[in-house]
C-alpha positions as CSV (number, residue, x, y, z in Angstrom):
1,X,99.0,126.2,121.2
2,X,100.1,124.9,118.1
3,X,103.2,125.8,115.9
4,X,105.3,125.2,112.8
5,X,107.0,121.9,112.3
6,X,109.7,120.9,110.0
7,X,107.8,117.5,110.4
8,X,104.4,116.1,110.0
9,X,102.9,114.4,113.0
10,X,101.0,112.3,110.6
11,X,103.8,111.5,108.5
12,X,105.5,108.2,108.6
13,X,109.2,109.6,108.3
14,X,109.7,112.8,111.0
15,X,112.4,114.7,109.6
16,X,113.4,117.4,111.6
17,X,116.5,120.3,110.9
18,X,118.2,120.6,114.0
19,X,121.9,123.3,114.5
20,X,124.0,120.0,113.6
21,X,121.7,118.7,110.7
22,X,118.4,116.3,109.8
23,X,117.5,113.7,112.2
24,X,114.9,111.2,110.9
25,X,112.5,110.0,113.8
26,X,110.1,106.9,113.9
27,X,106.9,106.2,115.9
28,X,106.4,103.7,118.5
29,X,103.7,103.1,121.0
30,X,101.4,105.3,120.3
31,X,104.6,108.3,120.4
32,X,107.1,110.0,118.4
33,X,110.5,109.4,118.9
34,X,114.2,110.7,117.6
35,X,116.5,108.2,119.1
36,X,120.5,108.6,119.4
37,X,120.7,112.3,118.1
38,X,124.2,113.3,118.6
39,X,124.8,116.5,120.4
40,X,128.4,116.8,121.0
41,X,131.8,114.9,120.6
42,X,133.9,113.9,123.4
43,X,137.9,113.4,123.0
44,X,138.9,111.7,125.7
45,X,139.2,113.8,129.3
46,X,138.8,116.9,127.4
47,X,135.9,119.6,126.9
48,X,133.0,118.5,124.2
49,X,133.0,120.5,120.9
50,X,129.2,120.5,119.2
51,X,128.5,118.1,116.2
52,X,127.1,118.2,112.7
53,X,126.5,115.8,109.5
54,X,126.1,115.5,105.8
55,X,122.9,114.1,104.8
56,X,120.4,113.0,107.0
57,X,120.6,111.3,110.4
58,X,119.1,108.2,111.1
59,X,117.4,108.4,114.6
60,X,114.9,105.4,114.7
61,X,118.3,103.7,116.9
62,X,119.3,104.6,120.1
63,X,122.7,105.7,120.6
64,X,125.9,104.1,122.2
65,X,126.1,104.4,126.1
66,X,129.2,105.8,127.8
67,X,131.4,102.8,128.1
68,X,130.7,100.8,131.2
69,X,131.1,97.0,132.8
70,X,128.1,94.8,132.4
71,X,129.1,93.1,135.5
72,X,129.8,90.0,134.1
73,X,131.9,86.6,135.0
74,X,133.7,88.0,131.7
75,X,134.1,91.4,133.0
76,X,133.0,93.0,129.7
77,X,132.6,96.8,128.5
78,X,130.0,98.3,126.8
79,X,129.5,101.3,125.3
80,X,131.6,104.3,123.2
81,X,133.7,106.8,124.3
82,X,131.5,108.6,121.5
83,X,128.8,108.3,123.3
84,X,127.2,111.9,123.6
85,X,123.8,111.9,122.1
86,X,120.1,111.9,123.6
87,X,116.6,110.9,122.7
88,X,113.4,112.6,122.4
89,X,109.8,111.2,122.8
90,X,106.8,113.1,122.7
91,X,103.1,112.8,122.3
92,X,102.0,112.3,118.3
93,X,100.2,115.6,118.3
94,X,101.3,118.7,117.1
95,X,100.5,120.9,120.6
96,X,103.3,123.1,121.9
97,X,104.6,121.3,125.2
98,X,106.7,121.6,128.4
99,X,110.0,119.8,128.2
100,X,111.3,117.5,130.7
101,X,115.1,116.7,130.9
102,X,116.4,113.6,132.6
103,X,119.3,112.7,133.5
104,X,119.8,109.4,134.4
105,X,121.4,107.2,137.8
106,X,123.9,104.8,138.1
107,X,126.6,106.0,140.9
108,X,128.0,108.2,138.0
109,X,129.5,105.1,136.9
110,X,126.5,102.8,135.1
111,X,123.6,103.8,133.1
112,X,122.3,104.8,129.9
113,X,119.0,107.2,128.8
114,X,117.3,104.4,127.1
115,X,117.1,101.8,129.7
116,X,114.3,100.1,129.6
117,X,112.3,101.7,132.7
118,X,113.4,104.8,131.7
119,X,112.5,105.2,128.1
120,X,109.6,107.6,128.7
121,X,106.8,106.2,126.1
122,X,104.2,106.4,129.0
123,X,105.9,109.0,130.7
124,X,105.5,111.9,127.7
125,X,102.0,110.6,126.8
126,X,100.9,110.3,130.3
127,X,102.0,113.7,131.1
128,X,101.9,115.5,127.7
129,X,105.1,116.3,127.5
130,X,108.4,116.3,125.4
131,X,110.6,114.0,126.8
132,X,114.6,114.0,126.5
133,X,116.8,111.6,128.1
134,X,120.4,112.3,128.2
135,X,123.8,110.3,127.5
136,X,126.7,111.5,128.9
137,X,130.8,110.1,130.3
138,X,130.6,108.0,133.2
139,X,133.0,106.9,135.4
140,X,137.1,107.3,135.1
141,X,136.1,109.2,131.5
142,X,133.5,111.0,133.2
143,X,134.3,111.6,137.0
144,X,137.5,112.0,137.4
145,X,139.5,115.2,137.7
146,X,143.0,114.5,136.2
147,X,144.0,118.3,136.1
148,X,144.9,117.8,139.6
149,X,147.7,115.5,139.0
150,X,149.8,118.3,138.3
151,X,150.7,120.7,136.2
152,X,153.3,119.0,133.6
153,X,152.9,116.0,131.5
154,X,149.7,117.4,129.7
155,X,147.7,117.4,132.7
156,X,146.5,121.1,133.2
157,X,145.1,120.9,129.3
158,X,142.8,118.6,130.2
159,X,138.6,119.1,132.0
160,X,138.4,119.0,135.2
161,X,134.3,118.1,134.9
162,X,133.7,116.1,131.7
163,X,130.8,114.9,132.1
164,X,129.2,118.1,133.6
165,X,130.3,119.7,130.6
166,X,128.5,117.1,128.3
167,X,125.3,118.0,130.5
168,X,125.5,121.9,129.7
169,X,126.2,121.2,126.7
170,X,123.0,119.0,126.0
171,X,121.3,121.9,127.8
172,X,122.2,123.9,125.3
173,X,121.7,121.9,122.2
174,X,118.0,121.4,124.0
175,X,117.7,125.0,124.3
176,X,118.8,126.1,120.6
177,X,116.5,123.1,119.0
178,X,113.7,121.5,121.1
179,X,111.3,124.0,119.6
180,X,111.7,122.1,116.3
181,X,110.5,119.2,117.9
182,X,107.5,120.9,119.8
183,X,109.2,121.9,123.3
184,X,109.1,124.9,124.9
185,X,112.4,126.4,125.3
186,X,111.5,128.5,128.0
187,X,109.6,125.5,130.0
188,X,112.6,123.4,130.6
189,X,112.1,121.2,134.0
190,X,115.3,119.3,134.5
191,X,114.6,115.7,136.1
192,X,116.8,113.3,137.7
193,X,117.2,110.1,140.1
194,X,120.3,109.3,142.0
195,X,123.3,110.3,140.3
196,X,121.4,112.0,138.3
197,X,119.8,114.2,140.4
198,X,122.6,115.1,142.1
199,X,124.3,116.2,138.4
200,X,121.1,118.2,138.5
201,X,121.7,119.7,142.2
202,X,125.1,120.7,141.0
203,X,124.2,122.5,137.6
204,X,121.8,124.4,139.5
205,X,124.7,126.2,141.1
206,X,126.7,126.9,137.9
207,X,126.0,130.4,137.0
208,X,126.7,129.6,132.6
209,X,123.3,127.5,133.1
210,X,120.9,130.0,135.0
211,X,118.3,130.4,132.0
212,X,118.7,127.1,130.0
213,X,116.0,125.4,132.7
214,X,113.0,126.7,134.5
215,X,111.8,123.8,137.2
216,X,114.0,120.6,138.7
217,X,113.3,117.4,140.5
218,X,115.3,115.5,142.3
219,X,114.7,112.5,143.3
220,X,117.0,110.4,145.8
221,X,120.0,112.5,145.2
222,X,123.5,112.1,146.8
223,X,123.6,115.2,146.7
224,X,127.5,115.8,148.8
225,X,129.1,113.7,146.8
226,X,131.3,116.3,145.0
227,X,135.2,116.1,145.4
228,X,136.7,118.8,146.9
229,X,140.3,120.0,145.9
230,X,142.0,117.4,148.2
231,X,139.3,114.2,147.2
232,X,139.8,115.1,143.5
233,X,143.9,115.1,143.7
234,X,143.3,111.7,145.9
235,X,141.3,109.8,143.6
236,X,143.2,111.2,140.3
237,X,146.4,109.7,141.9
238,X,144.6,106.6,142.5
239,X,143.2,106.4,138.9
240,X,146.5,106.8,137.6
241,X,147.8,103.9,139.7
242,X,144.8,101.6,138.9
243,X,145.3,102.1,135.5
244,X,149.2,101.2,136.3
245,X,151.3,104.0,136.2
246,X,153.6,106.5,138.6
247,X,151.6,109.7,139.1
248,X,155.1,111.6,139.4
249,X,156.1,110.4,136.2
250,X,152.9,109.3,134.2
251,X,152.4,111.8,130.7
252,X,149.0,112.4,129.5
253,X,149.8,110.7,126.3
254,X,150.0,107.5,128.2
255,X,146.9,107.4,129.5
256,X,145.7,108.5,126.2
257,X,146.9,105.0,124.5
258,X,145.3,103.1,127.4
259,X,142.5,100.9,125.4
260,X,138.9,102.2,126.2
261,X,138.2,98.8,128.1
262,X,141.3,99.0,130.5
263,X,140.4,102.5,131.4
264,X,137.1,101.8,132.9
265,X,137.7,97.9,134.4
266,X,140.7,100.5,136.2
267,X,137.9,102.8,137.7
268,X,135.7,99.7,138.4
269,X,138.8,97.7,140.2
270,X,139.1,101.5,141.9
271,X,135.7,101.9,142.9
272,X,135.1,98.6,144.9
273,X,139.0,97.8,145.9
274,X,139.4,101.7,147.1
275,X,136.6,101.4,149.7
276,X,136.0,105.1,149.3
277,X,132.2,104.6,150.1
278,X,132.9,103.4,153.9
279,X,133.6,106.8,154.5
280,X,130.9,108.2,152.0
281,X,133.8,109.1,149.7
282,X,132.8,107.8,146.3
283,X,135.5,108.0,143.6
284,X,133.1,109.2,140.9
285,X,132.0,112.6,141.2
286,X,132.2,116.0,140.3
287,X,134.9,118.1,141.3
288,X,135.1,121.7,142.8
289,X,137.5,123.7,140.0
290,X,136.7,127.4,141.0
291,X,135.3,127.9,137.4
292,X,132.2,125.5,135.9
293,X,131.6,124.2,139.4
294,X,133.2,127.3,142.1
295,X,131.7,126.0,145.6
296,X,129.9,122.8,146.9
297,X,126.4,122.6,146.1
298,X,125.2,123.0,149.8
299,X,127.4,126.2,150.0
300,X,126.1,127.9,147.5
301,X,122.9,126.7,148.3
302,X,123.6,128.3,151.6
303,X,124.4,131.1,150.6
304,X,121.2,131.8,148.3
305,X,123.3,131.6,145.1
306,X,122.0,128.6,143.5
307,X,119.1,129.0,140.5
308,X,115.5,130.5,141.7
309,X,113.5,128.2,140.5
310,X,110.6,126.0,141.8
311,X,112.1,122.4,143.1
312,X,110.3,119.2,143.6
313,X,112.3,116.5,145.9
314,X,112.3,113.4,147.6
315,X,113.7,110.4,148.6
316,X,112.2,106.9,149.3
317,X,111.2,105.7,152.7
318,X,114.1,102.3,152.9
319,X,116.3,103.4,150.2
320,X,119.5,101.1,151.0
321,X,117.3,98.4,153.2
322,X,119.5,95.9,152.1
323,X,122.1,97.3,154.0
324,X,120.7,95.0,157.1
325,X,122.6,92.1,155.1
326,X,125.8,93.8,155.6
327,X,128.3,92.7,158.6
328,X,128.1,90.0,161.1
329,X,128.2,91.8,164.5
330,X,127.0,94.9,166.3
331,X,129.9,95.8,167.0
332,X,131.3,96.0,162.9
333,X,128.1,98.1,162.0
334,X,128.7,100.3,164.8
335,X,132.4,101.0,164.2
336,X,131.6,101.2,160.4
337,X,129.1,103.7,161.1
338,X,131.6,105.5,162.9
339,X,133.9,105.8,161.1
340,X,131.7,106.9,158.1
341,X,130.3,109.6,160.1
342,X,134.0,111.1,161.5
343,X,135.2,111.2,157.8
344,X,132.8,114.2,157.7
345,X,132.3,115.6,160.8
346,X,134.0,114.4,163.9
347,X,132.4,116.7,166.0
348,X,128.7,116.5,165.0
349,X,129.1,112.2,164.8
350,X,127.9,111.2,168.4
351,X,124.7,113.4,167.7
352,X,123.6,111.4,164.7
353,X,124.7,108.0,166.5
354,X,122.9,108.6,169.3
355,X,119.5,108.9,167.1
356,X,119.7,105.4,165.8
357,X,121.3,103.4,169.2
358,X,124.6,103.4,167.6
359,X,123.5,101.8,164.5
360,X,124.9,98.5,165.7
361,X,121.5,96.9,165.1
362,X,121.0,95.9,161.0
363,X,117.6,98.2,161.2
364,X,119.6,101.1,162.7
365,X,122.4,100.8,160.5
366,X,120.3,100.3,157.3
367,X,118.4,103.4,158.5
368,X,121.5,105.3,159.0
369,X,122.9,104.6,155.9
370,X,119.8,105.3,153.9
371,X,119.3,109.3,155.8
372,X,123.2,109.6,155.4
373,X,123.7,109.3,151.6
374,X,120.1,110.4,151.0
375,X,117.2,112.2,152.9
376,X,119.3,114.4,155.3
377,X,121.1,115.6,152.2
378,X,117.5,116.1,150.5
379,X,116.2,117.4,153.7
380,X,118.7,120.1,153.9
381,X,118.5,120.8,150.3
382,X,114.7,121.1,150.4
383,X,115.4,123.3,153.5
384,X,118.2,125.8,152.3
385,X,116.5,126.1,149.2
386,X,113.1,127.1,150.2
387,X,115.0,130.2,152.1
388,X,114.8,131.4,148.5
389,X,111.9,134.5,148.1
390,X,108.7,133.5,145.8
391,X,110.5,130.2,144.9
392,X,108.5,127.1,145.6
393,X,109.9,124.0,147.1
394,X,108.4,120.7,147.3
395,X,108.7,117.8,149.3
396,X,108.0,113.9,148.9
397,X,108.4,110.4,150.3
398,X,107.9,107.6,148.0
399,X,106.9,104.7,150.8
400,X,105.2,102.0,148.4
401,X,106.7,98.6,148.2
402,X,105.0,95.1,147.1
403,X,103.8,92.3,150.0
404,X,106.7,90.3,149.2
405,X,109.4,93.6,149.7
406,X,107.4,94.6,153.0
407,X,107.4,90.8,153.9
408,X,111.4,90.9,153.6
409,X,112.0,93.5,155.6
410,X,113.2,95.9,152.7
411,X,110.2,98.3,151.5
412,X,110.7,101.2,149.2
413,X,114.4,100.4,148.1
414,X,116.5,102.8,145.9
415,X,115.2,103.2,142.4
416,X,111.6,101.7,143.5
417,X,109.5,104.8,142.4
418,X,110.8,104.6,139.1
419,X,108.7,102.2,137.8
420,X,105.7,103.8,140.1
421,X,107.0,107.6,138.2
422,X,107.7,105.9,134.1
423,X,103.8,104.0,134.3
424,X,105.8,100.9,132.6
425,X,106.2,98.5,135.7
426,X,106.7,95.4,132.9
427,X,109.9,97.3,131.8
428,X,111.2,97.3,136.0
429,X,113.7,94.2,136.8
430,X,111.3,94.6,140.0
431,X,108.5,93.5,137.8
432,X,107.8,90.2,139.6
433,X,107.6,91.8,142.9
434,X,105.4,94.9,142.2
435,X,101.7,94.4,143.1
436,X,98.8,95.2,140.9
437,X,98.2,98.3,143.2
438,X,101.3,99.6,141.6
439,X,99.0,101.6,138.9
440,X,97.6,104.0,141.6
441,X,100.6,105.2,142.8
442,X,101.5,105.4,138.9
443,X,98.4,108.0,138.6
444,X,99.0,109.3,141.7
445,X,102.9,110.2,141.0
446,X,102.2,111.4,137.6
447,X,99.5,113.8,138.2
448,X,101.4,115.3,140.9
449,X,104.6,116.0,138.8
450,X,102.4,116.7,135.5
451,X,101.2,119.4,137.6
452,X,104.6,120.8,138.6
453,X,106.1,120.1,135.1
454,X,103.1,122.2,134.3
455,X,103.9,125.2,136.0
456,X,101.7,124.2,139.1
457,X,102.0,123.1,142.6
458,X,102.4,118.9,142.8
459,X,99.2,118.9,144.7
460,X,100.7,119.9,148.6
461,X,101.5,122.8,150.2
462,X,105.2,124.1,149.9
463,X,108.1,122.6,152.7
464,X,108.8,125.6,154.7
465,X,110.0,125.5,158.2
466,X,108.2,125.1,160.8
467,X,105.8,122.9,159.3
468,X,108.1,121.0,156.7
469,X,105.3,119.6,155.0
470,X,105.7,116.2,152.9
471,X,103.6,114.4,150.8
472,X,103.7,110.5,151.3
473,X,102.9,108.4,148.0
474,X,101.7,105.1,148.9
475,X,99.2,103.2,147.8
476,X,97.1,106.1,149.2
477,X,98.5,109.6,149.3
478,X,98.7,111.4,153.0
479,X,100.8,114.3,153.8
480,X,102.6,114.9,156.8
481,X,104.4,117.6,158.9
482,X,108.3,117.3,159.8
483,X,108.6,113.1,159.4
484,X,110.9,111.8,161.7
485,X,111.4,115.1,163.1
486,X,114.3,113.8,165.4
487,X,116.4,112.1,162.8
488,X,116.3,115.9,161.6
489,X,117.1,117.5,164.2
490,X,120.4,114.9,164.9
491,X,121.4,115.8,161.3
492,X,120.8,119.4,161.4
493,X,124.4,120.6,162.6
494,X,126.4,118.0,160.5
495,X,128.8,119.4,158.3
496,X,127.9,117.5,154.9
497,X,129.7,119.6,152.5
498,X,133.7,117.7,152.7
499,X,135.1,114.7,153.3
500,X,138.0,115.1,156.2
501,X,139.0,111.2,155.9
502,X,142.5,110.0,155.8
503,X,143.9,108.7,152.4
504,X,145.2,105.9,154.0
505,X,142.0,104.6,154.2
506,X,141.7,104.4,150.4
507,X,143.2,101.2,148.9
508,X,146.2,101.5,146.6
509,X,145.2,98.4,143.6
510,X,146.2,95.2,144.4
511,X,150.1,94.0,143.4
512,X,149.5,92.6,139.9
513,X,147.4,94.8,139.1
């Protein structure tokens, strides 16, 4: 179907009106693009306020990232704190298309929209889609809940969930103006890997969003890792003392003159000195406030409350392989495991431990950790959500990996399928390791979520219990019933939804710090 544009796909200069002013787009590769549109401004720790200009908006540049370390021997930052803005690609044609969404990875702490892999050239022309990858706060900006330090000092003015607020708000912006770039507001599928598709997992539990997407996908996504009252007031304590101050006595208006750079080297220093993650409680995340975000994901999912609408997800087959490399001994994997598993359920832990010998072995306790940040968390997802009546849910296993990958022991590692799913494998840091049967599992992946961005099944029948159906993409595509059914069944009673840990076992920062 075609429809009015303000521009001309023909035209050299795409100038299009959008609710905060014109944005002037470029072509590249065969698509059209509006780079670095700005959709909101952020003030640091607070909610974002919507954005407009004078004049006309040059969007041939991407946009600043959300300030992050470039892990570096110099320890350098990137980015702006103004760094709320998106990009759009889409076909140069002038058809009327489905709109795809993506939100990014990164541990909530990294990333950017227009990383190489992910800059969707092949992707929307592929697919025949508009394409919009989001910016949004990472990290201590981002992640961290400072309302729970207290209620004095400036505290309680401030957002408990900035950067979930940034994403709604980029929802909305999409909603409100993606027609004028050819989108269908109504066919929104909201896409995300990792961290991202965990921020996905969550908004589909906020009830102010229910309308602003129709479809989802989520792909490899933590999706527990959400602070609950007690991990929010942990890590905003800890924050406070990284950055170097008394939480009893530290004013918002000192944190507020704390220099963009020292902010976020004090949630990096936090991140790997607080060894949160041994006990799968991650620093960065968002945080349970009884308004934008009122229950855990998996509750609500539970409880039948999250957004009817059809859900693709998946995981991949060895996503934290590398793992193997970790520890000397049995006996440190073992305890390590342990102890990961107790933070979250004391009870349920000998079950699960018992399924991979203990994990003392560096296969069992890279398989461990790989099921316990991602596919029993997908698996339940995928199982509570397909309780839902007439909505479809969809599940995959992305098991290709390159001779050299299999050769090493490691196979389809986190973030693998990416450049499989984006049809750009020159753009993956991977690139020397994929094979050249990569480009079949390209077409094989996009056809099956062109189909579901399409309205349409991905090309499977739907995961219901008892069957649990899942498709496998390789370099050929097979489909299975209930894989590793007893890895399932040890993780079916584990309580995922809070971390029960002590707080001793989160580091205070180093003295000199």
């Amino acid at each position: 179907m075609d429809v009015e544009f303000s521009f001309d796909p023909c035209c050299e200069h795409l100038v299009v009106e959008t609710s905060g002013g014109k944005v002037v787009g470029g072509r590249a590769d065969g698509v059209l693009t509006w780079k670095g549109i700005p959709y909101g401004r952020a003030q640091r720790w607070r909610r974002p306020r919507p954005v407009s200009w004078e004049g006309e908006w040059d969007a041939t540049r991407y946009g600043p990232v959300a300030p992050q370390t470039t892990y570096t021997w110099k320890d350098q930052v990137i980015g702006d704190e103004e760094c709320l803005n998106l990009d759009i690609v889409r076909p140069a044609t002038s058809d009327r298309l489905p709109v795809v969404v993506y939100f990014h990875g990164g541990g909530y702490f990294a990333g950017a929209s227009h990383t190489a892999v992910l800059r969707g050239y092949s992707f929307a022309r592929e697919l025949d889609v508009v394409y919009v990858g989001l910016n949004f706060r990472l990290g201590s900006l981002g992640y961290v809940d400072l309302t729970s330090v207290g209620s004095r000092g400036g505290f309680e003015e401030l957002e408990p969930n900035p950067a979930m607020r940034d994403q709604i708000l980029a929802l909305r912006w999409v909603r409100e103006n993606i027609e004028s770039f050819g989108g269908d507001p109504d066919r929104v599928c909201l896409m995300g890997e990792s961290a991202g598709g965990a921020a996905i997992a969550s908004l589909m539990t906020v009830p102010s969003v229910k309308g602003l997407f129709h479809r989802a996908i989520l792909q490899s996504a933590p999706v527990m890792n959400v602070h609950s009252a007690r991990q929010s007031e942990l890590w905003a304590r800890r924050f406070v003392q990284y950055v170097g101050f008394r939480p009893r006595t530290v004013q918002v208006s000192d944190l507020l003159k704390v220099p963009t750079g020292e902010v976020v080297r004090a949630g990096q220093h936090m991140l790997w000195q607080g060894r949160g993650m041994w006990e799968l409680n991650a620093c960065f995340g968002n945080s349970i406030d009884g308004d934008v975000l009122p229950e855990h994901p998996i509750d609500c999912f539970g409880a039948g409350a999250q957004a009817a609408v059809p859900l693709l997800i998946g995981t991949n087959s060895d996503e934290l392989s590398v793992a193997h490399m970790l520890f000397l001994t049995r006996r440190a994997r073992a305890a390590t495991a342990r102890k990961m598993l107790e933070a979250y359920d004391p009870e349920g832990a000998d079950q699960v431990l018992a399924a991979y010998g203990g994990a003392g072995s560096r296969r069992e306790f890279s398989e461990l950790l790989t099921d316990a940040v991602f596919w029993s968390q997908s698996v339940r997802l995928a199982e509570l959500h397909s309780q839902l009546s007439g909505v479809g849910t969809w599940m995959y296993r992305f098991d290709y990996a390159p001779a050299a990958l299999r050769r090493l022991g490691i196979g389809a590692m986190h973030s693998m399928e990416l450049a499989a799913l984006f049809g750009d494998a020159r753009a993956s840091k991977a690139r020397l390791l994929l094979g050249a049967e990569l480009d079949q599992v390209t077409h094989l992946m996009q056809a099956a979520w062109r189909n579901f961005i399409w309205d349409s099944d991905p090309g499977w029948a739907e995961y219901r219990t008892p069957d649990r159906v899942t498709r496998i993409f390789e370099r050929e595509l097979r489909t299975v019933r209930d894989p590793r059914s007893e890895f399932r069944e040890a993780w079916s009673n584990f309580h995922m939804h809070g971390w029960n840990g002590l707080e001793s076992a989160v580091s205070l920062p180093r003295p000199g710090r």
